[in-house]
C-alpha positions as CSV (number, residue, x, y, z in Angstrom):
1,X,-22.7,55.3,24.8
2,X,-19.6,52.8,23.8
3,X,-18.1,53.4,27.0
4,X,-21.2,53.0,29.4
5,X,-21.4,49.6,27.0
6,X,-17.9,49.1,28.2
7,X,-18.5,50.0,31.9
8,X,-21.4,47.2,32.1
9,X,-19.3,44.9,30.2
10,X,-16.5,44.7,32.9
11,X,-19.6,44.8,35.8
12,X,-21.1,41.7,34.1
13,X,-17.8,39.9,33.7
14,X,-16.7,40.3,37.3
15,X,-19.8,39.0,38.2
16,X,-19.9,36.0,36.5
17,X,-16.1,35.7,37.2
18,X,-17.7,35.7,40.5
19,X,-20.0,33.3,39.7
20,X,-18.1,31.0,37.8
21,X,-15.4,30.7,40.9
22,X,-18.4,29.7,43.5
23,X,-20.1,27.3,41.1
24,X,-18.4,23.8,40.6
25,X,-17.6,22.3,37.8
26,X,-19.6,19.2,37.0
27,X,-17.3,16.6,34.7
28,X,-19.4,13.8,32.9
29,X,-17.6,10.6,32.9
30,X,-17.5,8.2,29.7
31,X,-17.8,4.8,29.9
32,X,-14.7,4.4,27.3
33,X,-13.2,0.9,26.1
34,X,-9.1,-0.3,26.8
35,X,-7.3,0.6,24.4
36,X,-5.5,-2.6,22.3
37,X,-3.9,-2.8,18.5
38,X,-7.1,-4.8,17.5
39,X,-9.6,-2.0,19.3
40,X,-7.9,1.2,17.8
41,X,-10.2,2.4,15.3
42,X,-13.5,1.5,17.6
43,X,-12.0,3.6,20.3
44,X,-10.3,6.5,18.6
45,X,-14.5,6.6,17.2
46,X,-15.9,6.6,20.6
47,X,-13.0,9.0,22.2
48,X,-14.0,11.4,19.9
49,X,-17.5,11.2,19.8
50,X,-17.2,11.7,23.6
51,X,-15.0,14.2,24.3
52,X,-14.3,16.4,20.7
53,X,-17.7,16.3,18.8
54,X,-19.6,17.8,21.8
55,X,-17.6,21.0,21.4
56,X,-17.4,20.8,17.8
57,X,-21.4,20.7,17.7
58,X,-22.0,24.0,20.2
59,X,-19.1,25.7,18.3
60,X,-20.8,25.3,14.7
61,X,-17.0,23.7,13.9
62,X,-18.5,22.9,10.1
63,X,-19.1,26.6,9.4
64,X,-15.0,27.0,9.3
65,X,-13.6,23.6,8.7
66,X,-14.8,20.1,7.3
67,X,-18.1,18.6,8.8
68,X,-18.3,16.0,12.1
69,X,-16.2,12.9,11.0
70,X,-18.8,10.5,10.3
71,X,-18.8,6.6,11.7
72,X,-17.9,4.7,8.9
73,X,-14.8,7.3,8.2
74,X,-13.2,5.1,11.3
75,X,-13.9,1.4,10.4
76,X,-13.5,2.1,6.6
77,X,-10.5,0.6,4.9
78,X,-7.4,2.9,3.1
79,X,-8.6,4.7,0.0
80,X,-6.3,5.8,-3.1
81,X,-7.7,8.6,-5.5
82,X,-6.4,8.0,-9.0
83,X,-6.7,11.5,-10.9
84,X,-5.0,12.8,-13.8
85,X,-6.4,13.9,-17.6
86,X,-7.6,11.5,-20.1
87,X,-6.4,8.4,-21.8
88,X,-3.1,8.2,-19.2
89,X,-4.1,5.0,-18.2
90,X,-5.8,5.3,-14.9
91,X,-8.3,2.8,-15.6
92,X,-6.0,0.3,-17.2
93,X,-3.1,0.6,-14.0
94,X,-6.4,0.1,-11.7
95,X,-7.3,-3.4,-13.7
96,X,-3.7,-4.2,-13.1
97,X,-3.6,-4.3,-10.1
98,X,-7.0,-5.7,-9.4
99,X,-5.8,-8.6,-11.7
100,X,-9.3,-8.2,-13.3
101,X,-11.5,-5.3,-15.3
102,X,-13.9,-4.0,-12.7
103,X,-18.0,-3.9,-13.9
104,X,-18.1,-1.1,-16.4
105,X,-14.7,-0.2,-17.2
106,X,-13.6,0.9,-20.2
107,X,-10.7,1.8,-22.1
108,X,-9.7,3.9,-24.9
109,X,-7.8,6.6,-26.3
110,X,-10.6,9.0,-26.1
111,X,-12.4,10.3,-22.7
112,X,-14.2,7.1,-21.9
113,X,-14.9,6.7,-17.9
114,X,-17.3,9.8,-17.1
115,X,-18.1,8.2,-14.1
116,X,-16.2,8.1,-10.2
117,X,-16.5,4.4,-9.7
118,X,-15.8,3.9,-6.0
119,X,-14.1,0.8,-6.0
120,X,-14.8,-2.0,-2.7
121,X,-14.4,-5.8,-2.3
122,X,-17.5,-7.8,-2.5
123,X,-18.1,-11.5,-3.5
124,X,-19.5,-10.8,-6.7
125,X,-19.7,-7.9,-9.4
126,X,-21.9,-5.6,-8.9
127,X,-22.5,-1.8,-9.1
128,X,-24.9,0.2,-7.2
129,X,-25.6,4.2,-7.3
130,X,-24.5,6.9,-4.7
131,X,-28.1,8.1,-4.4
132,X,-28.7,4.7,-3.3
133,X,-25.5,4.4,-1.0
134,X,-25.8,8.2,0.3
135,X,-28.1,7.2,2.7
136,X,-26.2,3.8,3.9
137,X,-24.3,4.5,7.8
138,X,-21.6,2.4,6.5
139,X,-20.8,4.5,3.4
140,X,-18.4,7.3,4.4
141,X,-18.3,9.5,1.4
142,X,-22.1,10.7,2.8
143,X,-20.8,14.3,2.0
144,X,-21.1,13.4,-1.4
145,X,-25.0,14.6,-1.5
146,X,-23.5,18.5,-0.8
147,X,-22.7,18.2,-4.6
148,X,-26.6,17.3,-5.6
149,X,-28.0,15.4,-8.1
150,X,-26.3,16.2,-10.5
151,X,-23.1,14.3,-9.1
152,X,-24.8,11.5,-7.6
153,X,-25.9,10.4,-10.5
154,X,-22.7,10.1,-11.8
155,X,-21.2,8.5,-9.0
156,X,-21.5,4.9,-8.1
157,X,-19.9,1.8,-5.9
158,X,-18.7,-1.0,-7.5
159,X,-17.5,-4.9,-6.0
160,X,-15.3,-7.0,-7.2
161,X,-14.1,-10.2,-5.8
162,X,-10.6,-8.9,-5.6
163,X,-8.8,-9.8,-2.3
164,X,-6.5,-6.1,-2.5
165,X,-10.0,-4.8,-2.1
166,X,-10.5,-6.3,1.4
167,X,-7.6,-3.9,2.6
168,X,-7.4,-0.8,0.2
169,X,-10.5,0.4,-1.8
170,X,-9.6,2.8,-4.9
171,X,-11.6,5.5,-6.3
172,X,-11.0,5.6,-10.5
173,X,-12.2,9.2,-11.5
174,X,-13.2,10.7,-14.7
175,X,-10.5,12.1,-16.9
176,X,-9.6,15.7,-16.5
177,X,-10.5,17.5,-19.9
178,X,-9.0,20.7,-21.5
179,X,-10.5,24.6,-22.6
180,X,-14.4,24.9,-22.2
181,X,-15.4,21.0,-22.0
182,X,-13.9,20.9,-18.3
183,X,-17.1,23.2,-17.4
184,X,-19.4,22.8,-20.1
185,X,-19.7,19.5,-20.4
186,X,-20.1,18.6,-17.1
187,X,-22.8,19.8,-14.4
188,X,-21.3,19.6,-11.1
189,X,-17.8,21.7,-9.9
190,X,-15.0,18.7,-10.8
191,X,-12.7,20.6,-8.9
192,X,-14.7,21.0,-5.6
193,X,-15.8,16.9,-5.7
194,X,-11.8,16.4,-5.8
195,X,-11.0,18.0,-3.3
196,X,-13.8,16.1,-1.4
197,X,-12.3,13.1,-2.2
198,X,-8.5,14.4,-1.6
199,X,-9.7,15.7,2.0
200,X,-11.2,11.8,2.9
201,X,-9.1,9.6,1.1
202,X,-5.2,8.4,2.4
203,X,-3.4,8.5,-0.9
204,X,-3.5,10.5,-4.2
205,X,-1.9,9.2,-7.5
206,X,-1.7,12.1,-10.0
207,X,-0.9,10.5,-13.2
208,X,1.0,11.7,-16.2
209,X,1.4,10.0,-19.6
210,X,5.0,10.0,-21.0
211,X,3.9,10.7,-24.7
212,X,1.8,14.1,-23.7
213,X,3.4,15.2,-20.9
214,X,2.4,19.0,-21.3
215,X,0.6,20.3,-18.8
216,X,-2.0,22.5,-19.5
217,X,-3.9,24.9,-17.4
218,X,-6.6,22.6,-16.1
219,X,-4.2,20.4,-14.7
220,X,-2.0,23.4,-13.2
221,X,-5.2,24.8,-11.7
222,X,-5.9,20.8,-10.2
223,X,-2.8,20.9,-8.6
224,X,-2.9,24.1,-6.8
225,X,-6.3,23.0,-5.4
226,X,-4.7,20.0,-4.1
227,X,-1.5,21.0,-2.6
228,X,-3.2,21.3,1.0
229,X,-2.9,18.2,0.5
230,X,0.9,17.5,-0.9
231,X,1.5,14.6,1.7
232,X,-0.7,12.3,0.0
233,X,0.2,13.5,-3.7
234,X,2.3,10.8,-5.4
235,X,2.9,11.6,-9.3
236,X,3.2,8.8,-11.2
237,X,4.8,8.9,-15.2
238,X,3.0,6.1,-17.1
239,X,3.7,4.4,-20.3
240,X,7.9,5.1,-19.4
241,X,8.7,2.2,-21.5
242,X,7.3,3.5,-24.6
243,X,10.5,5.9,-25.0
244,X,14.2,5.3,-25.6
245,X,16.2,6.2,-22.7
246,X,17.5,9.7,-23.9
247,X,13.8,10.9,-24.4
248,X,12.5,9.9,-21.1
249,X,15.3,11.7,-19.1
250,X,14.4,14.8,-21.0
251,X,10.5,13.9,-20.3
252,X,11.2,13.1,-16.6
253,X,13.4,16.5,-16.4
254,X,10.7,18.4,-18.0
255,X,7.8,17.2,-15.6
256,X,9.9,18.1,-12.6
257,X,10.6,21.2,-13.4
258,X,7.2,21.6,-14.1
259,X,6.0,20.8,-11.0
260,X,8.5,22.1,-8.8
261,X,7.3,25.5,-10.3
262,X,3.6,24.9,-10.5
263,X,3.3,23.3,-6.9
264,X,6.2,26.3,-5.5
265,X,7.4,23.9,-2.9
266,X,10.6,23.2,-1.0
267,X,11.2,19.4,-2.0
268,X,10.9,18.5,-5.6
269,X,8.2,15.7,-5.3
270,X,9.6,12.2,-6.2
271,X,8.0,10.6,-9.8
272,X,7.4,7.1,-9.9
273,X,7.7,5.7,-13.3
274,X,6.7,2.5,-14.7
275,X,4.1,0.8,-17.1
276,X,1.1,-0.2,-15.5
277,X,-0.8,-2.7,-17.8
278,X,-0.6,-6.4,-18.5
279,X,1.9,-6.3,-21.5
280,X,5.6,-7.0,-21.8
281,X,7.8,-3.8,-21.8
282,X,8.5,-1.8,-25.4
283,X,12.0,-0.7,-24.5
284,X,14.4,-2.1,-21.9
285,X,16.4,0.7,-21.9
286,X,15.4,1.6,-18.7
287,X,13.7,-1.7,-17.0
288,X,15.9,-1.4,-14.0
289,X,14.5,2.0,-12.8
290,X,10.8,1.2,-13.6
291,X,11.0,-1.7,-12.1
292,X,12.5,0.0,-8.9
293,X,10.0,2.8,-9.2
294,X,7.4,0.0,-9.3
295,X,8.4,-1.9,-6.1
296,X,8.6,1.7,-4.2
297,X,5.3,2.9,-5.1
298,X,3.7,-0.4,-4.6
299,X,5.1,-0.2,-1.0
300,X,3.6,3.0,-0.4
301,X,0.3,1.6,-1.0
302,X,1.0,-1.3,1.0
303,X,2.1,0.9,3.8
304,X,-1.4,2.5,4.0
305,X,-3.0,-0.3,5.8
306,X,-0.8,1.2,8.5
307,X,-0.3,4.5,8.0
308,X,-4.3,5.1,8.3
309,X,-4.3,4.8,11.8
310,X,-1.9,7.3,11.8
311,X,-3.8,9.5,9.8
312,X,-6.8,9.0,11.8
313,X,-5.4,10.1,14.8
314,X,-3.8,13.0,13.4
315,X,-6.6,14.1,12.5
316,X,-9.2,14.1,15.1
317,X,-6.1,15.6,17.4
318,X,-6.2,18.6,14.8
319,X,-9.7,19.0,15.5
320,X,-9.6,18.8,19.6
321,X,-6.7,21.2,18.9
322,X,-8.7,23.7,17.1
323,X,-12.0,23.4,19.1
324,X,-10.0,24.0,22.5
325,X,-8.5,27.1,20.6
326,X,-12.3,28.0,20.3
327,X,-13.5,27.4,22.8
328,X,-10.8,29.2,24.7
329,X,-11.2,32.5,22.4
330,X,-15.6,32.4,22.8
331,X,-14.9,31.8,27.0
332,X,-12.9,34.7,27.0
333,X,-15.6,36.6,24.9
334,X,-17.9,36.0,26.8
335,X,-15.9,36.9,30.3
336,X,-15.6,40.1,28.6
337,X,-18.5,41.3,26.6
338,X,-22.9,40.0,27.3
339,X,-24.1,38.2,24.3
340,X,-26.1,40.6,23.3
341,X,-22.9,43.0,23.0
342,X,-22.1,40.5,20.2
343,X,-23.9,42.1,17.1
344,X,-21.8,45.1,18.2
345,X,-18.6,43.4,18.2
346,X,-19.1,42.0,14.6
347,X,-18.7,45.5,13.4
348,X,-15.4,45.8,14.8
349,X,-14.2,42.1,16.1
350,X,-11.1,42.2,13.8
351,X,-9.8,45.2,16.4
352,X,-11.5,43.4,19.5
353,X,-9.3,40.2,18.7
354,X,-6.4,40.9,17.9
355,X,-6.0,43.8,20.7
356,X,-7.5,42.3,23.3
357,X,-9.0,38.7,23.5
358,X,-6.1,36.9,21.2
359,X,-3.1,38.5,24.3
360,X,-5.2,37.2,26.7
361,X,-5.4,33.8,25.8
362,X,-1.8,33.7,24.9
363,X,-0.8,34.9,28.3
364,X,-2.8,33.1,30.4
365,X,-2.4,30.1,28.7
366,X,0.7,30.5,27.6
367,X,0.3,29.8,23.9
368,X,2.1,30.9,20.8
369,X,0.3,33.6,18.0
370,X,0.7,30.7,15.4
371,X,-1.4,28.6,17.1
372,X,-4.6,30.6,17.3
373,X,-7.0,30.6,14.4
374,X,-6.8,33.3,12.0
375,X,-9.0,36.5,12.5
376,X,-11.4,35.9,9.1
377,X,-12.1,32.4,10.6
378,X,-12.9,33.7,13.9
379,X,-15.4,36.5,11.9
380,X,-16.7,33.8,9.9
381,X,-17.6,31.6,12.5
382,X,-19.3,34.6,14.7
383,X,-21.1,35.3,11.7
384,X,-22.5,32.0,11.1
385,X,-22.6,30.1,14.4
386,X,-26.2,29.4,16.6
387,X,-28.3,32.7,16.4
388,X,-25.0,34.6,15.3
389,X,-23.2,34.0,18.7
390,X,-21.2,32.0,20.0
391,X,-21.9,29.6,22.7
392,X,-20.0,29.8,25.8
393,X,-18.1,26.3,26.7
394,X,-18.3,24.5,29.9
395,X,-15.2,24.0,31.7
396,X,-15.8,20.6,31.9
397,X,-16.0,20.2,28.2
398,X,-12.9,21.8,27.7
399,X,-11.0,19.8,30.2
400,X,-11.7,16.4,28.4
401,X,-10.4,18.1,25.4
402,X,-7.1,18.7,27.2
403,X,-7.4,15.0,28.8
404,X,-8.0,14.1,24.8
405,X,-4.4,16.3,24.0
406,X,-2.4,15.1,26.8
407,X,-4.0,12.0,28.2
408,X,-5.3,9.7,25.5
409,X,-3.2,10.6,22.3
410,X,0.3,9.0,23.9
411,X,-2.3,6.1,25.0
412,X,-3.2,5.9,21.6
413,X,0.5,6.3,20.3
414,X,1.3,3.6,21.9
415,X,-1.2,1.2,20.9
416,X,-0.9,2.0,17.0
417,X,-0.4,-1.5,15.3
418,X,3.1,-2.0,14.0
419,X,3.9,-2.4,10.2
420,X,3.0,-5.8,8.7
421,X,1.9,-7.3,12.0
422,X,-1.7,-8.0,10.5
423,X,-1.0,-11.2,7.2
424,X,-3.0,-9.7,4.1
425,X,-3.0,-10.4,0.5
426,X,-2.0,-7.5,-1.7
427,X,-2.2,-9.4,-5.0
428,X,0.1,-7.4,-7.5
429,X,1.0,-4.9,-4.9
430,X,2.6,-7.3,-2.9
431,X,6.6,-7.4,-2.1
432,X,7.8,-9.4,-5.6
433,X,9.5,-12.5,-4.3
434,X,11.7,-11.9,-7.8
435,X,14.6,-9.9,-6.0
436,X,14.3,-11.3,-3.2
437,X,17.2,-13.9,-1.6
438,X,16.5,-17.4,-3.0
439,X,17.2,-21.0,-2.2
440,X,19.5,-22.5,-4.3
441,X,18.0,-26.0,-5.9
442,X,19.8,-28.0,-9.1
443,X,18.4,-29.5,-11.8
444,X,18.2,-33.0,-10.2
445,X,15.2,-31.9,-7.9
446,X,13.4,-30.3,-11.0
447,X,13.8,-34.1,-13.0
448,X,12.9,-35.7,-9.7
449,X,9.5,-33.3,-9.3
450,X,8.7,-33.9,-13.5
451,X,8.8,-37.8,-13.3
452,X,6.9,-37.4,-10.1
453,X,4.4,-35.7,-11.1
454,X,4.2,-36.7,-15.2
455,X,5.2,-33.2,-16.6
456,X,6.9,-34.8,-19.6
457,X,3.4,-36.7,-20.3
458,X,1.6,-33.1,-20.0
459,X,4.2,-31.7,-22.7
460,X,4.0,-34.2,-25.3
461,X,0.7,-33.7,-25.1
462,X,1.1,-30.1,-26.3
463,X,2.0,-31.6,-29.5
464,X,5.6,-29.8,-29.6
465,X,6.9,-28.8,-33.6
466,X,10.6,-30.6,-33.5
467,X,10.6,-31.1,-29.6
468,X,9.7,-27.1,-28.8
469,X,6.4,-25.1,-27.8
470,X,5.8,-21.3,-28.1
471,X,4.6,-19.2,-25.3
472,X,1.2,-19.0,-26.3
473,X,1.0,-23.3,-25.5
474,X,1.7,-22.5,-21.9
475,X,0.2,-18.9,-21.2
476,X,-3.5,-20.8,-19.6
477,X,-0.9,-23.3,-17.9
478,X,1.0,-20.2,-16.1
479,X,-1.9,-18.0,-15.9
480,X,-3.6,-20.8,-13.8
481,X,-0.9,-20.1,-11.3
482,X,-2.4,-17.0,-10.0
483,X,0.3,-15.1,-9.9
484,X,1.1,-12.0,-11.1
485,X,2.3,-11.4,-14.7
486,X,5.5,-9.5,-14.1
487,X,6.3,-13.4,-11.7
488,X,5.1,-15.6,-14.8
489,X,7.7,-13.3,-17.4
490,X,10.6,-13.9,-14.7
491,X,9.7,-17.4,-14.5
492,X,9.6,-17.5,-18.6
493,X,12.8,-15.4,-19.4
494,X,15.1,-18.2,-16.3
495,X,13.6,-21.2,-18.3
496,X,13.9,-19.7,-22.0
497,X,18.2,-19.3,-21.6
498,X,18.6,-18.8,-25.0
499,X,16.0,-16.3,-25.9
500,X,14.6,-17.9,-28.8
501,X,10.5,-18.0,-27.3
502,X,10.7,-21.9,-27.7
503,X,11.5,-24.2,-24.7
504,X,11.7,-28.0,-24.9
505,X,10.5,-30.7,-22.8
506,X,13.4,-29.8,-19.7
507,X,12.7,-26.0,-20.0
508,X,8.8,-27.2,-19.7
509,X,9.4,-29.2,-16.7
510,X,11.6,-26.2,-15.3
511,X,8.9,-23.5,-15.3
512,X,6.4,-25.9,-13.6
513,X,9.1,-27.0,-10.8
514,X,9.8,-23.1,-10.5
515,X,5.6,-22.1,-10.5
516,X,5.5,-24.8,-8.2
517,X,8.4,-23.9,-5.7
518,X,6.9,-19.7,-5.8
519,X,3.2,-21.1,-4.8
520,X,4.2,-22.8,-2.2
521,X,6.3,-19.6,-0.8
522,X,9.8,-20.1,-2.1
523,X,11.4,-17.1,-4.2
524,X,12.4,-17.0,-7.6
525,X,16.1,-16.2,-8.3
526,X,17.5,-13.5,-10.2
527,X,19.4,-15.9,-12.5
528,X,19.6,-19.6,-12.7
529,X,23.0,-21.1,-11.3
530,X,24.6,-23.8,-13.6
531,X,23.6,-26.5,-11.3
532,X,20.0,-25.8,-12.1
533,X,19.7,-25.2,-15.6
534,X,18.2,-28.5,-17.7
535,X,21.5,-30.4,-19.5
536,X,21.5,-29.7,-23.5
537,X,22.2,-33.0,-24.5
538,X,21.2,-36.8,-24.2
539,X,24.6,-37.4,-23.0
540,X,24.4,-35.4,-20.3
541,X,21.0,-36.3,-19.4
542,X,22.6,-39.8,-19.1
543,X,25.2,-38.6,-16.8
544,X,23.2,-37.1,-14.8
545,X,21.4,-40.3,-13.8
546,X,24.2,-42.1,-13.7
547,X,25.1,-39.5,-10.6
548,X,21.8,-39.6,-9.6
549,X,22.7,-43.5,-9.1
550,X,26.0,-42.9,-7.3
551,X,24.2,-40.8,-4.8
552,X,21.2,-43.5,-4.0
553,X,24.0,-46.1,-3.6
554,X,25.4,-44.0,-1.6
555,X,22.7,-43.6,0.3
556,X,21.5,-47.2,0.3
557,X,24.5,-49.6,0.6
558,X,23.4,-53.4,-0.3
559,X,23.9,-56.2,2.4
560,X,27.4,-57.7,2.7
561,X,27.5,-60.7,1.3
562,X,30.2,-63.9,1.2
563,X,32.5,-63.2,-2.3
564,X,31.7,-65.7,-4.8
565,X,35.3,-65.6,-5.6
566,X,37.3,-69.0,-6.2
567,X,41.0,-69.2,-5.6
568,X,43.1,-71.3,-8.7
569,X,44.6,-73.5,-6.2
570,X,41.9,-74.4,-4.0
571,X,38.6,-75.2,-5.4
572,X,36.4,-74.2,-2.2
573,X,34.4,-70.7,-1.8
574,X,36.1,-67.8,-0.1
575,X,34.1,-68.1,3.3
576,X,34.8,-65.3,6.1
577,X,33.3,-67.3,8.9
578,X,36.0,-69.9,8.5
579,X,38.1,-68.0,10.6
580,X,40.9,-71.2,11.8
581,X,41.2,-72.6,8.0
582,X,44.8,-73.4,8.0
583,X,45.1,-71.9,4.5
584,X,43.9,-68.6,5.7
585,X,46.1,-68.7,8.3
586,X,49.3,-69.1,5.9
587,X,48.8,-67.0,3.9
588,X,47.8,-64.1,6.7
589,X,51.3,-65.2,8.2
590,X,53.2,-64.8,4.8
591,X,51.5,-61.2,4.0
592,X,52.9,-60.4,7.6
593,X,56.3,-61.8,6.8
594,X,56.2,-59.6,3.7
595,X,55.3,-56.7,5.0
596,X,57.8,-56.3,7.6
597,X,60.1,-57.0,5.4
598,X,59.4,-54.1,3.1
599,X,59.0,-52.1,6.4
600,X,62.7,-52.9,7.6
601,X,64.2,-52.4,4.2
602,X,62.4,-48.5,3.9
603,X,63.6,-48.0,7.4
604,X,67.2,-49.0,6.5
605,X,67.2,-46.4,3.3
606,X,67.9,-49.5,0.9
């Protein structure tokens, strides 16, 4: 009975072999836009919606893989997944870097946010629930509602004015708990709606807290979910500075080991370290290497604005490459066996493919074995595709999946817009101007900018105990800046020189003349040459205008005037016009006389 199955098979297939060589193939054409920097993400949409999704739809691709990339996934802005266990600080690092508490944050030692807040700029606060966003085209976490009720209602979107929000939104999760209240307490799988979020988002910051830096089993078992996802996976050690130097190397050490056995990978991933909330460091010990760590990882967040079209493309390219791979494998079935030979072949399609459809394909289209999908996918997707078959796939609709491979994704390489070409405002994750090359200025263009603008007036009227303020008199002054705190300590520590927390009325006028200089784009130096520190002492203050004089003489020479100078023999005025006096011309004769003298008596060695 097999065989007679067999011997109509290989009837069938000639004949629509036959068939398939007499009939045409019809190609649609798409009414596609140019491709530009400024179009990308519109056109990368409308490429894919054109020539991958209609595959991806007759092939049942969601069975397998993730579901149809939704429209607002491709207009959407960079997102950052902050995870990690509770009371590490991931909602206090998120307010620092907004420069603001977002609606309904909170705090605490304890397990206080039991909520994923999805974080997006909008003019004012406000907070609205997933079940009310689900259904909104321009939301693209619409998967969420796979997750019920239970989730959604725990789940919400939140504004703030914040202009980092315009370019990257950031997702603050709950924290991850420990034994039985990771399941118990909760009633929706945390570990599936993270790896939701890991799969969508562009970045993942898995943070650890330097003072409890044991990793338990929970965590492990987070990890291991999210590896398929390593690229994105940036570990970040908070609250570094609360250790003395010899304790966090052994912290540090101890994490990466951890890691490096719990994630089993090549590369030992890289851990930023730093101290992400709005207070001064606890121990300098190691402010050099936090502060590097800090620059680094805010540049990897920065670079997301750019990297995301990246991402993007990689992407849908995976998927044409694994619905052509498809649709190659079901034509072939098809060419081979009837459909309804196909409830047959689930008994023994593990044999089928690997002996004779996957050889096929790779020798007539000259493919390697790595880059087919594996067998239990290919079962999986017979199993549950339309009507428990699989369609068989126009030749047309595989060909604009090749043009897609070979045609359009070097158009689209080319096109990708470079880093930094767009201007946008990162707030605290912006390149620090504070290592940065600066102008050199001296103390005279400070003094020139505090009578100018009446700075001395504005710190008498602090009402200064023996001529010196503390730093809680000028922290609204600074503060009103609006720049970030790590530039108003910087700008403190150049103008305090002697590290006492007092400054006079010079050091006063100095921080404003250096908030004033970094507003309107200047740099701050790493230290403060001689020239432009303010002078000690009244004496040299007096010096210095007397120089400041010289230099606006200099500048400004007075009119030449006739010297009121009388001679002892002659009572009349000195008076250059007079050019023929007689008395001028003597004594311009004798100073001749005189001089030539002297001249001939050096020349004669006397």
């Amino acid at each position: 009975m097999e065989r007679q199955m067999v011997l109509l098979c290989n009837n069938q297939k000639e004949a629509a072999m036959g068939a398939k060589q007499t009939k045409p193939s019809e190609r649609k054409e798409h009414a596609l836009p140019e491709l530009t920097p400024q179009s990308m993400p519109e056109a990368l949409r409308l490429y894919y919606k054109a020539k991958v999704l209609p595959t991806e739809l007759l092939l049942s691709y969601d069975v397998f893989c993730s579901p149809p990339l939704l429209d607002a996934e491709f207009t959407c802005s960079p997102a950052v997944l902050v995870v990690g266990e509770y009371s590490v600080g991931k909602t206090t690092m998120i307010n620092h870097f907004l420069n603001m508490e977002y609606l309904s944050s909170r705090t605490g030692p304890e397990p206080t946010t039991d909520t994923f807040c999805i974080l997006s700029y909008g003019p004012d606060h406000c907070q609205l629930p997933a079940t009310t966003m689900i259904n909104d085209l321009k939301f693209p976490y619409q998967g969420l509602s796979r997750f019920g009720q239970a989730l959604l209602n725990r789940c919400f979107t939140v504004t703030c004015p914040c202009p980092l929000l315009r370019h990257i939104s950031i997702i603050d999760t709950p924290g991850i708990l420990t034994g039985e209240r990771q399941t118990k307490s909760r009633p929706y799988d945390y570990d599936l709606v993270l790896q939701y979020f890991a799969e969508k988002v562009d970045c993942v910051l898995f943070m650890f807290d330097v003072l409890k830096v044991d990793m338990g089993e929970e965590v492990k078992r987070i990890l291991l979910n999210l590896q398929a996802f390593e690229e994105k996976i940036l570990i970040v050690l908070n609250k570094s500075d609360m250790c003395d130097s010899m304790t966090f190397n052994r912290v540090k050490g101890s994490l990466t080991w951890t890691l490096s056995r719990t994630l089993q990978t090549v590369e030992v991933p890289r851990i930023y370290c730093g101290t992400f909330w709005d207070q001064p460091m606890q121990n300098l010990d190691n402010r050099e290497l936090l502060e590097q760590d800090t620059r680094d990882l805010c540049k990897e967040l920065r670079s997301l604005t750019y990297t995301i079209h990246v991402r993007r493309l990689i992407e849908v390219t995976q998927r044409a490459i694994h619905a052509r791979m498809f649709a190659l494998i079901s034509n072939e079935l098809h060419a081979r066996y009837p459909p309804f030979c196909f409830s047959i072949l689930k008994q023994r399609i593990a044999t089928c493919l690997s002996e004779e459809i996957y050889p096929e394909v790779i020798r007539r289209y000259k493919l390697s074995p790595t880059d087919l999908p594996p067998i239990p996918a290919m079962q999986q997707l017979l199993s549950g595709g339309q009507d428990g078959t699989l369609p068989e796939i126009e030749e047309g609709a595989v060909q604009d999946l090749e043009d897609f491979l070979n045609v359009d994704v070097p158009r689209f390489l080319n096109v990708i817009p470079p880093e930094g070409s767009i201007p946008a405002n990162y707030g605290r994750l912006a390149d620090s101007t504070l290592y940065a090359q600066s102008e050199k200025f001296d103390w005279c263009a400070a003094d020139e900018a505090a009578e100018k603008h009446g700075w001395r007036k504005e710190f008498q009227k602090l009402k200064p105990l023996d001529g010196r303020v503390g730093p809680e008199d000028v922290t609204a002054m600074m503060e009103g800046s609006g720049l970030s705190r790590p530039l108003l300590d910087q700008i403190w520590r150049l103008a305090d020189d002697d590290g006492d927390d007092l400054i006079n009325e010079d050091e006063y006028c100095l921080i404003k003349f250096l908030l004033k200089r970094t507003v309107e784009g200047h740099t701050i130096p790493d230290e403060l040459d001689h020239r432009a520190k303010p002078p000690r002492t009244h004496i040299a203050r007096h010096c210095l205008e007397l120089e400041r004089n010289r230099k606006m003489a200099e500048n400004n020479p007075p009119k030449r005037e006739p010297f009121p100078w009388r001679f002892e023999h002659d009572p009349r005025k000195w008076d250059f016009d007079r050019k023929e006096d007689p008395e001028n011309i003597r004594l311009r004769e004798q100073t001749k006389s005189i001089l030539r003298s002297l001249r001939d008596r050096l020349g004669d060695g006397k």
